[in-house]
C-alpha positions as CSV (number, residue, x, y, z in Angstrom):
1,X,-11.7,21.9,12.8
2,X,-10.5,21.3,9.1
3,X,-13.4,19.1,7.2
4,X,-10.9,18.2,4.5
5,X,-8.3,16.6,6.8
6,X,-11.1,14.7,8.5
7,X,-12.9,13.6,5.3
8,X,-9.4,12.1,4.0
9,X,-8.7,10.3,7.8
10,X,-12.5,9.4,7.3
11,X,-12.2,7.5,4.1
12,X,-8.8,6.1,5.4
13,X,-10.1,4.9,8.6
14,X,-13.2,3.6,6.8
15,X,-11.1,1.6,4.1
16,X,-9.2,0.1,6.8
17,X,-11.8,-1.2,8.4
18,X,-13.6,-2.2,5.5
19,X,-10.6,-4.4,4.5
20,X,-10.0,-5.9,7.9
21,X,-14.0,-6.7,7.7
22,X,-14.3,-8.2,4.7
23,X,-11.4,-10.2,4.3
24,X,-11.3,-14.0,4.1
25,X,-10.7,-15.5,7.4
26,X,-7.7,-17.4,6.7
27,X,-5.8,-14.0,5.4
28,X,-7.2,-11.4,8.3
29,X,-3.9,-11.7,10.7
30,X,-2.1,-10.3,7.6
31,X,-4.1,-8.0,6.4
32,X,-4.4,-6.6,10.2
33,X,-1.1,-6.7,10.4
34,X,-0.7,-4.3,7.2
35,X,-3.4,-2.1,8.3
36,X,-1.5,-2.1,11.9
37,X,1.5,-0.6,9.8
38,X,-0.9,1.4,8.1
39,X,-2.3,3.3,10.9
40,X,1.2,4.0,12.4
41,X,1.5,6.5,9.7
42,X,-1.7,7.8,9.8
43,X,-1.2,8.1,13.7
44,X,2.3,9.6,12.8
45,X,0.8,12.3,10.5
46,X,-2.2,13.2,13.6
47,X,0.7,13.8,15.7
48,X,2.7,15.9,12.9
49,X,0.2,18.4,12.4
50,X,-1.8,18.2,15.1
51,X,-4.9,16.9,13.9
52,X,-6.0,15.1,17.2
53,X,-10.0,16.3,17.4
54,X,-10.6,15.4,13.1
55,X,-8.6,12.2,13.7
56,X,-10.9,11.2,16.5
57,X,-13.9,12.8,14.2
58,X,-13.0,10.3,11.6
59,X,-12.6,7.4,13.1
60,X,-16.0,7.8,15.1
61,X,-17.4,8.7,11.7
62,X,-16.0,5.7,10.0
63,X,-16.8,3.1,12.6
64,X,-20.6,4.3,12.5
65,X,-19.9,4.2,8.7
66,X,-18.7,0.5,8.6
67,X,-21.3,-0.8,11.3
68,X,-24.0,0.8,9.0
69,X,-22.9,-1.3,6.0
70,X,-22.2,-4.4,8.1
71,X,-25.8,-4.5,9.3
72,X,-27.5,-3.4,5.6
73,X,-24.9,-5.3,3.5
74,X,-22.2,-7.3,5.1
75,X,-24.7,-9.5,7.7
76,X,-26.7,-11.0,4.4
77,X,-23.8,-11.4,2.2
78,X,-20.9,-13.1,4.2
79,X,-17.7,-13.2,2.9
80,X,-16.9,-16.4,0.9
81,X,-13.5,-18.6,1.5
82,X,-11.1,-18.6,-1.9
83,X,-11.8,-22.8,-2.4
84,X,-15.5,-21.7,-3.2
85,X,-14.7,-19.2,-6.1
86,X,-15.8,-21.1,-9.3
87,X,-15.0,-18.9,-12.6
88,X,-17.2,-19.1,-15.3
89,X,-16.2,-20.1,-18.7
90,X,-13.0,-22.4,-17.7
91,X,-13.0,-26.2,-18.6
92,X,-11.0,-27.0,-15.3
């Protein structure tokens, strides 16, 4: 098994799912969508080099990875819709 190859699908696997998880909830068809289109050509390059057992290393890792920050992090700091983002400093 080849650690770098499944490091990189980990950290590409986690970022998806990082996105898709804290994304508004207005915005997450799209931004599935994307990641949709996104893992076609992750799934294109498992099957190009013929990567099967890291790509199924990596996402395993990177779902235990994302459920670990959802329940330290991401329960007790929900994401926030874009009407409630107030800058600082304005005069609006």
């Amino acid at each position: 098994m080849d650690t770098g190859i499944t490091i990189l699908l980990a950290v590409l696997f986690s970022l998806m799912l990082f996105l898709i998880q804290r994304t508004e909830a207005r915005r997450r068809k799209w931004v599935a969508l994307g990641m949709l289109l996104g893992g076609e050509l992750i799934r294109r390059y498992v099957w190009f080099r013929d990567v099967h057992s890291e790509a199924w290393a990596a996402l395993i890792a990177a779902i235990v990875l994302n459920l670990l920050f959802w329940m330290l992090i991401g329960r007790y700091n929900p994401v926030g819709s874009s009407d409630q983002i107030q800058v600082i400093g304005m005069d609006d």
